[in-house]
N, CA, C and O atoms as a printed pandas DataFrame, in Angstrom:
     atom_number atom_name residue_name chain_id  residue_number  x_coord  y_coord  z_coord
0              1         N          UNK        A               1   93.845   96.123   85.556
1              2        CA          UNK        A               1   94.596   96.152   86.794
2              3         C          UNK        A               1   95.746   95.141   86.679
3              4         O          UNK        A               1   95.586   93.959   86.375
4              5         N          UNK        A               2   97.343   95.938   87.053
5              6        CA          UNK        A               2   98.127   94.918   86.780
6              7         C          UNK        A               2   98.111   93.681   88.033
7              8         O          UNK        A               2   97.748   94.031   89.156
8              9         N          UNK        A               3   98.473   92.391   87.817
9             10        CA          UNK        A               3   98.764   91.435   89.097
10            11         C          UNK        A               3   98.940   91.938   90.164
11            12         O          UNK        A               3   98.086   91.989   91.049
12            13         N          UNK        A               4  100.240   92.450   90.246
13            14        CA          UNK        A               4  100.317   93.311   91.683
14            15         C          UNK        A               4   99.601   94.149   92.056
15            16         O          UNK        A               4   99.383   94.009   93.260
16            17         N          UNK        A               5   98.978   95.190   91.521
17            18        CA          UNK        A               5   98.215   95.460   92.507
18            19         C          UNK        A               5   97.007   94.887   92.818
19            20         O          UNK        A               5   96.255   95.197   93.742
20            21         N          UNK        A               6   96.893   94.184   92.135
21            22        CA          UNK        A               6   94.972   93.097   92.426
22            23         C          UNK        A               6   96.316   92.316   94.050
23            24         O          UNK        A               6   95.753   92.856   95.002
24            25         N          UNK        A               7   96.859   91.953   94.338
25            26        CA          UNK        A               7   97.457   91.567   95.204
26            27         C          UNK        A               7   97.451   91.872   96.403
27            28         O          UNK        A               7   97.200   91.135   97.357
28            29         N          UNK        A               8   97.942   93.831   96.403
29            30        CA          UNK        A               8   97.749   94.386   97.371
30            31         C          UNK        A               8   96.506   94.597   97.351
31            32         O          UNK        A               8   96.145   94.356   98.503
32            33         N          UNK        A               9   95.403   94.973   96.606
33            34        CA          UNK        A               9   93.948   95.411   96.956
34            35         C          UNK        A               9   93.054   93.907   97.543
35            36         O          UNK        A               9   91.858   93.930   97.832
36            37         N          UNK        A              10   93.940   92.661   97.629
37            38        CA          UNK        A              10   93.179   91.430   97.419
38            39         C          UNK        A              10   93.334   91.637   99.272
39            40         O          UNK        A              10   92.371   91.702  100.036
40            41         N          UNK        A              11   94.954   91.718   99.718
41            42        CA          UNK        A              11   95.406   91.283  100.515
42            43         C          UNK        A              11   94.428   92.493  101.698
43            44         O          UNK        A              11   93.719   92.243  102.673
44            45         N          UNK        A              12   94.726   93.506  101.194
45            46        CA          UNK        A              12   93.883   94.557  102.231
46            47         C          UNK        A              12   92.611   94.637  102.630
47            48         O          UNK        A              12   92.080   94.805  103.727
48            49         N          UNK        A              13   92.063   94.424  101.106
49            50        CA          UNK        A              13   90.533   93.801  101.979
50            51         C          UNK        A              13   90.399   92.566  102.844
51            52         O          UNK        A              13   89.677   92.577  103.841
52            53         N          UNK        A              14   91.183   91.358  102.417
53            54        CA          UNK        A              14   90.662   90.680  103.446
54            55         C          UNK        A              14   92.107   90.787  104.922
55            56         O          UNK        A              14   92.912   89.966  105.362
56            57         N          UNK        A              15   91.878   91.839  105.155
57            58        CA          UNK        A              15   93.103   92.288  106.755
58            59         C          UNK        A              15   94.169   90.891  106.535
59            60         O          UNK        A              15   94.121   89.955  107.333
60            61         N          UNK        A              16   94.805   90.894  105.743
61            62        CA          UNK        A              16   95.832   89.683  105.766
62            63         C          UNK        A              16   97.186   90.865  105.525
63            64         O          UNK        A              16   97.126   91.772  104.695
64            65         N          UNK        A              17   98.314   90.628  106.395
65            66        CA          UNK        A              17   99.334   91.839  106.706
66            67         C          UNK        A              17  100.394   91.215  105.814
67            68         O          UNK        A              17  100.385   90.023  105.506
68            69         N          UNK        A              18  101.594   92.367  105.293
69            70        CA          UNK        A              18  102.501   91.909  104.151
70            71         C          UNK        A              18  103.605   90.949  104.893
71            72         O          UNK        A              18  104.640   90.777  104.249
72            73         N          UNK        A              19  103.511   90.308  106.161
73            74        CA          UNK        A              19  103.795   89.238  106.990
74            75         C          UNK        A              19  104.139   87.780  106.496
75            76         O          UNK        A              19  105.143   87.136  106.190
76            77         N          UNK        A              20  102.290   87.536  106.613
77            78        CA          UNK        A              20  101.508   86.549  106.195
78            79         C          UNK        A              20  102.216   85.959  104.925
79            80         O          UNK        A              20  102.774   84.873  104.769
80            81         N          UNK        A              21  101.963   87.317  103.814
81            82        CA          UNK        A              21  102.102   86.238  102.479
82            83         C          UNK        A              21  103.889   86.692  102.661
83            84         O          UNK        A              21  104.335   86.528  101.526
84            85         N          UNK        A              22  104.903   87.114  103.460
85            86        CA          UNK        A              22  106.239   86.804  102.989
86            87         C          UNK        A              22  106.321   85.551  104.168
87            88         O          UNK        A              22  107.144   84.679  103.890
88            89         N          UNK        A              23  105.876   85.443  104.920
89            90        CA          UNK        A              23  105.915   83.776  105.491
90            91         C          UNK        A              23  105.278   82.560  104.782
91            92         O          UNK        A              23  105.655   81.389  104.845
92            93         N          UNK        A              24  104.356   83.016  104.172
93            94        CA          UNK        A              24  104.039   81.664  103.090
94            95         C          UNK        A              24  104.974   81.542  102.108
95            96         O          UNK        A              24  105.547   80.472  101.902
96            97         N          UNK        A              25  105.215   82.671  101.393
97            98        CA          UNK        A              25  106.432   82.601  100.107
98            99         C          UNK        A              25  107.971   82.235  100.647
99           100         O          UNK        A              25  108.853   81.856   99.877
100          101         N          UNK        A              26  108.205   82.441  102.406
101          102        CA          UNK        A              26  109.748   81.981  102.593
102          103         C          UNK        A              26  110.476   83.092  102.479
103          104         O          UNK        A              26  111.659   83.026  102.812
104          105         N          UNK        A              27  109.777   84.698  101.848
105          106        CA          UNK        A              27  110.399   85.911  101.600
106          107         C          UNK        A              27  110.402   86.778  103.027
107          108         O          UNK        A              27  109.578   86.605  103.925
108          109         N          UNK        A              28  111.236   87.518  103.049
109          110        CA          UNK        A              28  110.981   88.808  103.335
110          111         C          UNK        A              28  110.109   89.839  103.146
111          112         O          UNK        A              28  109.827   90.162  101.992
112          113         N          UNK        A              29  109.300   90.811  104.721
113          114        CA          UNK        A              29  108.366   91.362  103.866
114          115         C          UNK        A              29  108.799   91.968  103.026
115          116         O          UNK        A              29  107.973   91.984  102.113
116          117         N          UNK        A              30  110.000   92.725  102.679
117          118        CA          UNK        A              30  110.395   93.531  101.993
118          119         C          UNK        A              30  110.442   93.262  101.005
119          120         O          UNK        A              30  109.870   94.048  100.250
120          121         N          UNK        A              31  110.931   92.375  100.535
121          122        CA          UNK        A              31  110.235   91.570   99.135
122          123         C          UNK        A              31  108.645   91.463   98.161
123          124         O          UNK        A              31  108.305   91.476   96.978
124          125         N          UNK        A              32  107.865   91.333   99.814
125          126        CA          UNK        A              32  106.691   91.398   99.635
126          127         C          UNK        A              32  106.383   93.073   99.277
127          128         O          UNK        A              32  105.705   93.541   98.362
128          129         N          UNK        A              33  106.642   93.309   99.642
129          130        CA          UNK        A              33  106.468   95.182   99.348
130          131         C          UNK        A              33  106.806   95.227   98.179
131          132         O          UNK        A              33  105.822   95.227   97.440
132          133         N          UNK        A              34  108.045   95.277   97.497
133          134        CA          UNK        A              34  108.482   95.310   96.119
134          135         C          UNK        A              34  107.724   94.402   95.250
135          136         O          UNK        A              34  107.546   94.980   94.179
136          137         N          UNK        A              35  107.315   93.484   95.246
137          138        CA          UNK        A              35  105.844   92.488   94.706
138          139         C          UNK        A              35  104.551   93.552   94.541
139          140         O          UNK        A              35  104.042   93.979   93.505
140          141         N          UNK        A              36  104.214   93.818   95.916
141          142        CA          UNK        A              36  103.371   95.129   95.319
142          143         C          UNK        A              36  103.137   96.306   94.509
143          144         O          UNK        A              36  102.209   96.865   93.924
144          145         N          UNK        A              37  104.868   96.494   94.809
145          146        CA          UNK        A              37  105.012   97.760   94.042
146          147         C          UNK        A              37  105.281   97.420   92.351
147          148         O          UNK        A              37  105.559   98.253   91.488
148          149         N          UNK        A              38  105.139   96.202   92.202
149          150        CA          UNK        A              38  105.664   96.051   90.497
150          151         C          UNK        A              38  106.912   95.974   90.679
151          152         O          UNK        A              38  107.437   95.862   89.572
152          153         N          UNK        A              39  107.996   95.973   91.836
153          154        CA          UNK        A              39  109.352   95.894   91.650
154          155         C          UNK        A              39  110.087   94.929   91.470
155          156         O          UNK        A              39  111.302   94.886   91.279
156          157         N          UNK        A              40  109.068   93.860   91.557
157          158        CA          UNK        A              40  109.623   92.422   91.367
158          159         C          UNK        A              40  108.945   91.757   90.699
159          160         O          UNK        A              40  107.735   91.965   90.599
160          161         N          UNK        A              41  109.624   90.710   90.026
161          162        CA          UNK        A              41  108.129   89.813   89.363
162          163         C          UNK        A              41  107.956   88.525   90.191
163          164         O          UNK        A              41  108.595   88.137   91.168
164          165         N          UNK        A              42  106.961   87.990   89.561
165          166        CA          UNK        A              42  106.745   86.321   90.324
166          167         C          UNK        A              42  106.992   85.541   89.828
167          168         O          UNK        A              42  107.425   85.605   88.677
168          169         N          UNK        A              43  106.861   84.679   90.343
169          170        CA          UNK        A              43  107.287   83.038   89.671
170          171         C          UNK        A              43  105.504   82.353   90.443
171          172         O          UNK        A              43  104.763   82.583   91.398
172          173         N          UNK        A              44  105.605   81.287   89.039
173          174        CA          UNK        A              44  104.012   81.220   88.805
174          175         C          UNK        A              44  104.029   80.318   89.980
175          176         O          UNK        A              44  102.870   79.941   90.158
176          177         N          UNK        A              45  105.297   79.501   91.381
177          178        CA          UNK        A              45  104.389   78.732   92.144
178          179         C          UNK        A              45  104.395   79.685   93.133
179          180         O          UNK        A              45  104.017   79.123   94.161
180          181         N          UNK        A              46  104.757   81.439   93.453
181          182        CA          UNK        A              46  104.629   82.317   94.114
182          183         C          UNK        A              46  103.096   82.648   94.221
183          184         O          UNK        A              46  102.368   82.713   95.212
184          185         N          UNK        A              47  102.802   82.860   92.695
185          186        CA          UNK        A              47  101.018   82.771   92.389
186          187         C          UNK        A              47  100.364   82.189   93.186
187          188         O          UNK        A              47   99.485   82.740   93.850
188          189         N          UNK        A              48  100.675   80.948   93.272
189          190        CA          UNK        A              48   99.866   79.615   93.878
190          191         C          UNK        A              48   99.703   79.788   95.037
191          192         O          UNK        A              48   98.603   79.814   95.590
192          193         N          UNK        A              49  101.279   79.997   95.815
193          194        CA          UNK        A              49  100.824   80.136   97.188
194          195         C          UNK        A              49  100.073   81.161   97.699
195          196         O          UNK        A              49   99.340   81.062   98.683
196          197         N          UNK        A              50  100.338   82.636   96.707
197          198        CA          UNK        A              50   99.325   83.731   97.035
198          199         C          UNK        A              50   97.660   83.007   96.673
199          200         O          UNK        A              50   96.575   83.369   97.126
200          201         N          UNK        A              51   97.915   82.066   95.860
201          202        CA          UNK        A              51   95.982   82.230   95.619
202          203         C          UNK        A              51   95.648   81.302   96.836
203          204         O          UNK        A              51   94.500   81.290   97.279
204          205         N          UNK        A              52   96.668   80.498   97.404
205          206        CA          UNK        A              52   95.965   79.900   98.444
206          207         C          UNK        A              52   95.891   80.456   99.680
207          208         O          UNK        A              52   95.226   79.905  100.557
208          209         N          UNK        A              53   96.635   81.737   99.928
209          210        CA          UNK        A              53   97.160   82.420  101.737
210          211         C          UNK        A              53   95.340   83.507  101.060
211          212         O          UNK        A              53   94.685   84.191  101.846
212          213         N          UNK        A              54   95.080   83.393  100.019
213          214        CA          UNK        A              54   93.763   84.732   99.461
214          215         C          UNK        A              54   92.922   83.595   99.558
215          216         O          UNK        A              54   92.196   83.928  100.494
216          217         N          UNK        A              55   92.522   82.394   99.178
217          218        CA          UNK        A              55   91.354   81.167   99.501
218          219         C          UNK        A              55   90.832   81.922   97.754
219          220         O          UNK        A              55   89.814   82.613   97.710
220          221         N          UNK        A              56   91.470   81.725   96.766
221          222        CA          UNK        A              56   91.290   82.054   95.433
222          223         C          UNK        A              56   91.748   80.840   94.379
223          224         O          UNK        A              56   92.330   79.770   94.555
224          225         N          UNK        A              57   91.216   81.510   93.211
225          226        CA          UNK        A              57   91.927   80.117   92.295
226          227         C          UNK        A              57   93.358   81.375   91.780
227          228         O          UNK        A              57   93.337   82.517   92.238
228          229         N          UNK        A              58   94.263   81.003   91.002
229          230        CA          UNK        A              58   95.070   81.819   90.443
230          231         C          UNK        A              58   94.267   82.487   89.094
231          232         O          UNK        A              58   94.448   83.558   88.514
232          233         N          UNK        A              59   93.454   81.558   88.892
233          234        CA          UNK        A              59   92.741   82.643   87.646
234          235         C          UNK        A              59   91.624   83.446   88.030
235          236         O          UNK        A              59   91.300   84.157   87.079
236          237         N          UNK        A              60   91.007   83.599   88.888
237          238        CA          UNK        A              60   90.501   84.841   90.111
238          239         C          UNK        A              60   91.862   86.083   90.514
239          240         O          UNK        A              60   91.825   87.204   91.021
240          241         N          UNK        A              61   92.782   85.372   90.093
241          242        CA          UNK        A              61   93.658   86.529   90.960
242          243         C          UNK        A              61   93.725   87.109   89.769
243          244         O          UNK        A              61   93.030   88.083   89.478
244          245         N          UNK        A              62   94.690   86.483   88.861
245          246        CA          UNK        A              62   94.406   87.339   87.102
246          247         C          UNK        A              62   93.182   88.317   86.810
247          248         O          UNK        A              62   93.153   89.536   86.641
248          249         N          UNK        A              63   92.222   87.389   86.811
249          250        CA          UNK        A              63   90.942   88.557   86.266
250          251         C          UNK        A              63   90.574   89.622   87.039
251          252         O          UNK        A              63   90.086   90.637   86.543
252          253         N          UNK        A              64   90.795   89.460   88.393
253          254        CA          UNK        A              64   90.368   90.012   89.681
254          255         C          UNK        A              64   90.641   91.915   88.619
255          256         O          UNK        A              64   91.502   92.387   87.877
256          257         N          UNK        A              65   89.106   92.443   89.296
257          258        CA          UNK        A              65   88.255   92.210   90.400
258          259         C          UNK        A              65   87.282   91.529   89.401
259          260         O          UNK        A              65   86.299   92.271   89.421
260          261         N          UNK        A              66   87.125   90.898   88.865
261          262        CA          UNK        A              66   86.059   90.023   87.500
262          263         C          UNK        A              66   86.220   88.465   88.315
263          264         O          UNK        A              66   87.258   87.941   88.718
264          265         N          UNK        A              67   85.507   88.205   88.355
265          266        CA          UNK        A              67   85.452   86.355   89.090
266          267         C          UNK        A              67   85.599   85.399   87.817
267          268         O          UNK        A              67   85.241   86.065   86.845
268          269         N          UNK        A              68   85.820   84.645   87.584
269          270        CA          UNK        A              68   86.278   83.409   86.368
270          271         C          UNK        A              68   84.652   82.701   87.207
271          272         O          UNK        A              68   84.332   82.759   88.395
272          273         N          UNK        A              69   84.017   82.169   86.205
273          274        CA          UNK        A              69   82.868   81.557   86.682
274          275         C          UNK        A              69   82.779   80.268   85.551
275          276         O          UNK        A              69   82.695   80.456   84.337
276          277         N          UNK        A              70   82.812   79.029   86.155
277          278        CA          UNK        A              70   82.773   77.628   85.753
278          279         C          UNK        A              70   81.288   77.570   85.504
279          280         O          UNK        A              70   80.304   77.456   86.235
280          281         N          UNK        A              71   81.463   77.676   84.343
281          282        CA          UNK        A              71   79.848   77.153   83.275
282          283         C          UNK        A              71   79.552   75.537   83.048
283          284         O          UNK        A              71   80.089   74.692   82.332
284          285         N          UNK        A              72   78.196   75.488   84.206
285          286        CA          UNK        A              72   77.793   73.810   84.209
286          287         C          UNK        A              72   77.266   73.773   82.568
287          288         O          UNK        A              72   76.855   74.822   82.072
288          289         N          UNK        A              73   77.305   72.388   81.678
289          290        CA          UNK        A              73   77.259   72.236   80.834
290          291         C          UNK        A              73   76.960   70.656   80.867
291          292         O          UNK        A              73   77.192   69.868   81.783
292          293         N          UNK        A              74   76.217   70.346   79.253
293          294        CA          UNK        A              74   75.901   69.150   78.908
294          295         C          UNK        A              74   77.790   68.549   78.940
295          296         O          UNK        A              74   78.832   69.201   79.012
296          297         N          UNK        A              75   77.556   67.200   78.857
297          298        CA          UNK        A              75   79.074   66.326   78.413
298          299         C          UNK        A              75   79.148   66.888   77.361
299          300         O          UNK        A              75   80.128   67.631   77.299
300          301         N          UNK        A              76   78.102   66.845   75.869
301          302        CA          UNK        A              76   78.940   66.784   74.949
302          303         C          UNK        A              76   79.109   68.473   74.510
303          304         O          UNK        A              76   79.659   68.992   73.538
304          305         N          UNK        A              77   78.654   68.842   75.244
305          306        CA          UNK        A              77   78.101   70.528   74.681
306          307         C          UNK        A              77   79.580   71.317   74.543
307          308         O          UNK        A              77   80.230   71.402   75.585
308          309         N          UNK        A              78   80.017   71.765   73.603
309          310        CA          UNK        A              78   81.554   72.826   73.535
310          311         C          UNK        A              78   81.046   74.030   74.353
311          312         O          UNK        A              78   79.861   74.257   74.596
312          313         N          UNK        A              79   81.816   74.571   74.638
313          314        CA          UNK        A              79   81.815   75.926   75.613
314          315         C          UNK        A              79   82.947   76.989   75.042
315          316         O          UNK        A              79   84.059   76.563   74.730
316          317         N          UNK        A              80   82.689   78.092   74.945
317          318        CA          UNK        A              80   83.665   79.175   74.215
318          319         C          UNK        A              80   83.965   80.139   75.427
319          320         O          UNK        A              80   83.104   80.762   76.050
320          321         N          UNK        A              81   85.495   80.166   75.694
321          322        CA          UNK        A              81   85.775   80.925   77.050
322          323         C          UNK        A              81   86.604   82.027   76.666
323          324         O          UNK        A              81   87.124   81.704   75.599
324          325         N          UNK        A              82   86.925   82.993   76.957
325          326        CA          UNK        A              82   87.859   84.127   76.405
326          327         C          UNK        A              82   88.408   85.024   77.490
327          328         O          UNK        A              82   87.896   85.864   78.230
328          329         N          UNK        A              83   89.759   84.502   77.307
329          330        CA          UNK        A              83   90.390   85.466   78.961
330          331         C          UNK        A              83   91.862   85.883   78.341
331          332         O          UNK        A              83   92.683   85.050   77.958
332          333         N          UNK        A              84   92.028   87.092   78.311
333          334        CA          UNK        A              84   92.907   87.947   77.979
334          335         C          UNK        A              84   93.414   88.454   79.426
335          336         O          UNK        A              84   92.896   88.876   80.461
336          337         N          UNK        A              85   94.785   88.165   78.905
337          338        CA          UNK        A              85   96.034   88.510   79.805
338          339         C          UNK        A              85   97.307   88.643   79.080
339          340         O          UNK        A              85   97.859   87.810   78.361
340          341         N          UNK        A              86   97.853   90.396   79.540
341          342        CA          UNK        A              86   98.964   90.624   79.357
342          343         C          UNK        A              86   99.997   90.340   79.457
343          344         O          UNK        A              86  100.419   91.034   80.382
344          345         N          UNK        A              87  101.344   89.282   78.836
345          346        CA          UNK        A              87  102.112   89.317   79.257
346          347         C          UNK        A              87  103.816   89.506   78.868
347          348         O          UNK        A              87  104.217   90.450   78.188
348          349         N          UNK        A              88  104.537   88.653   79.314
349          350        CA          UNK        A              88  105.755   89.591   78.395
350          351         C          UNK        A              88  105.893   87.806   77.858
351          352         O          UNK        A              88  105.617   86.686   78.287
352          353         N          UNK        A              89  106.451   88.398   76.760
353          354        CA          UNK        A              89  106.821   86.891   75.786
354          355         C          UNK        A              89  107.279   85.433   76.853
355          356         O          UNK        A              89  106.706   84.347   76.941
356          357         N          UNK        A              90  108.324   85.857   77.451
357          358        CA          UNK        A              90  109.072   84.472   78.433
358          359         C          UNK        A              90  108.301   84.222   79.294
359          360         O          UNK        A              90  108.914   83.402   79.977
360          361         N          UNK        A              91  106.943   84.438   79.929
361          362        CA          UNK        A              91  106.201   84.085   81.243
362          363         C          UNK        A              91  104.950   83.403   80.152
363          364         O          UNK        A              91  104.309   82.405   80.481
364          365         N          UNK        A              92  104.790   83.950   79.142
365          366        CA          UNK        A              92  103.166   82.917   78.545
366          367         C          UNK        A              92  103.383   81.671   78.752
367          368         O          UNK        A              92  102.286   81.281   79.150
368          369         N          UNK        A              93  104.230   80.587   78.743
369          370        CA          UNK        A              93  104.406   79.038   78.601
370          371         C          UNK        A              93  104.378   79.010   80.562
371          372         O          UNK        A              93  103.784   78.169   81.237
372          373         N          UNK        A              94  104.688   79.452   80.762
373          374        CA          UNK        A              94  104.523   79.439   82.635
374          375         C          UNK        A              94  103.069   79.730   82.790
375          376         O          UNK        A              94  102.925   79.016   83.782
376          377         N          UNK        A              95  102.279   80.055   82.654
377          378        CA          UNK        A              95  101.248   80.756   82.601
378          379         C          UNK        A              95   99.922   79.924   82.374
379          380         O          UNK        A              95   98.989   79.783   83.164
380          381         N          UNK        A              96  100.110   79.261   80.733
381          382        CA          UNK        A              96   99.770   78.851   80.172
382          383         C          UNK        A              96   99.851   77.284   80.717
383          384         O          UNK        A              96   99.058   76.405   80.378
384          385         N          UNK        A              97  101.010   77.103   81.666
385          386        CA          UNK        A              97  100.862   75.567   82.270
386          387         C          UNK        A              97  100.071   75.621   83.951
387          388         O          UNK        A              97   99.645   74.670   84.607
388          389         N          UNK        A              98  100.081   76.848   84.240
389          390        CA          UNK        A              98   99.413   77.483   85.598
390          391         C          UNK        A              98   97.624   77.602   85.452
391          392         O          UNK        A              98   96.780   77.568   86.348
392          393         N          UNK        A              99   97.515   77.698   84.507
393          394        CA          UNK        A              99   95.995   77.382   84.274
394          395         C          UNK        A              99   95.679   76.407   83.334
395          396         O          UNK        A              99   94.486   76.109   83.283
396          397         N          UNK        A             100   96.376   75.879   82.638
397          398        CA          UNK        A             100   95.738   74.798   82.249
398          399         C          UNK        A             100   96.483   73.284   82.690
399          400         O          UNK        A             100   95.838   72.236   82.677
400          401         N          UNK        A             101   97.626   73.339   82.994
401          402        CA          UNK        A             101   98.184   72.469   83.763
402          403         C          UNK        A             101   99.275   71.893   82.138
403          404         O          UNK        A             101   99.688   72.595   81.215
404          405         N          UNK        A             102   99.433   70.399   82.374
405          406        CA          UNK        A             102  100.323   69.661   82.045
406          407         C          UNK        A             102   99.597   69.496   80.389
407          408         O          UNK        A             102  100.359   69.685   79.441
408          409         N          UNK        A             103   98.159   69.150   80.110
409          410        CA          UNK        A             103   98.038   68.747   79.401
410          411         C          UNK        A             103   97.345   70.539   78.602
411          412         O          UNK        A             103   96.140   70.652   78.376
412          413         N          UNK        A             104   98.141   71.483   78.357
413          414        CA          UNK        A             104   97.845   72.426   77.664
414          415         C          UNK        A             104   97.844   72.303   76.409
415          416         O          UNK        A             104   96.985   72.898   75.759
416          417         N          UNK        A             105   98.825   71.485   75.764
417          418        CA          UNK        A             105   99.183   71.311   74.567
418          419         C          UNK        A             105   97.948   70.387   73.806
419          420         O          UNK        A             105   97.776   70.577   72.602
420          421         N          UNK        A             106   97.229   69.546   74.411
421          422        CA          UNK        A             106   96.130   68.938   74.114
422          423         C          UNK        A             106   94.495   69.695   74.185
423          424         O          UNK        A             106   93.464   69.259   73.672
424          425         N          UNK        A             107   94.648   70.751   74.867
425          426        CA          UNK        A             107   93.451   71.800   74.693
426          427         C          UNK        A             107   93.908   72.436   73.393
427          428         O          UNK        A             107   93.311   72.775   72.371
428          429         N          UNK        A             108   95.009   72.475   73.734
429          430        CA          UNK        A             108   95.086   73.921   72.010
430          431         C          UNK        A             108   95.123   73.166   70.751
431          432         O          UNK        A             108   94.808   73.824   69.760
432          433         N          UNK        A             109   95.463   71.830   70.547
433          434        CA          UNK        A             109   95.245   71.398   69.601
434          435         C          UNK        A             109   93.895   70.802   69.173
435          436         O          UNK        A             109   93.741   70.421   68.013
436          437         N          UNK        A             110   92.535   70.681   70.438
437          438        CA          UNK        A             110   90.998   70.389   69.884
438          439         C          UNK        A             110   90.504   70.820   68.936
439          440         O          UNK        A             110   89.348   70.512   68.648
């Protein structure tokens, strides 16, 4: 399922109107419509505010409808995680700082 539509199917189940998230984003709904439709793309702090107007993480919205589930673990114990996502070459480094934050470059080099 691409982003957008996990968006609109996110937004409809929980009765939240294409209003809502163009008043959180500062957009137009009409904007918001074209977001749905794939006619626009996002910008990853657009993500953010959608995962927060949805009460989601942004990597729930990605996997969606699949939940990301945080595996309790020993301190020293390694953990092997695997999450595949499509994207176009210029958005992976946006992406890639949207879920793992600032210090990405220090996970990929462990």
């Amino acid at each position: 399922m691409e982003i957008y539509e996990a968006i609109k199917e996110i937004r409809q189940q929980k009765s939240i109107n294409q209003q809502v998230i163009a008043d959180a984003l500062h957009l137009d709904v009409a904007v918001v419509s074209n977001i749905e439709k794939g006619k626009r793309d996002l910008r990853v702090k657009e993500l953010e505010i959608i995962s927060k107007v949805f009460e989601m993480s942004v990597v729930d919205l990605f996997t969606y409808p699949d939940r990301y589930v945080k595996l309790t673990q020993k301190e020293d114990e390694q953990v092997e995680a695997v999450l595949q996502i499509k994207l176009r070459k210029d958005k992976k480094d946006q992406v890639l700082k949207l879920v793992f934050g600032d210090n990405n470059i220090e996970i990929f080099n462990k």
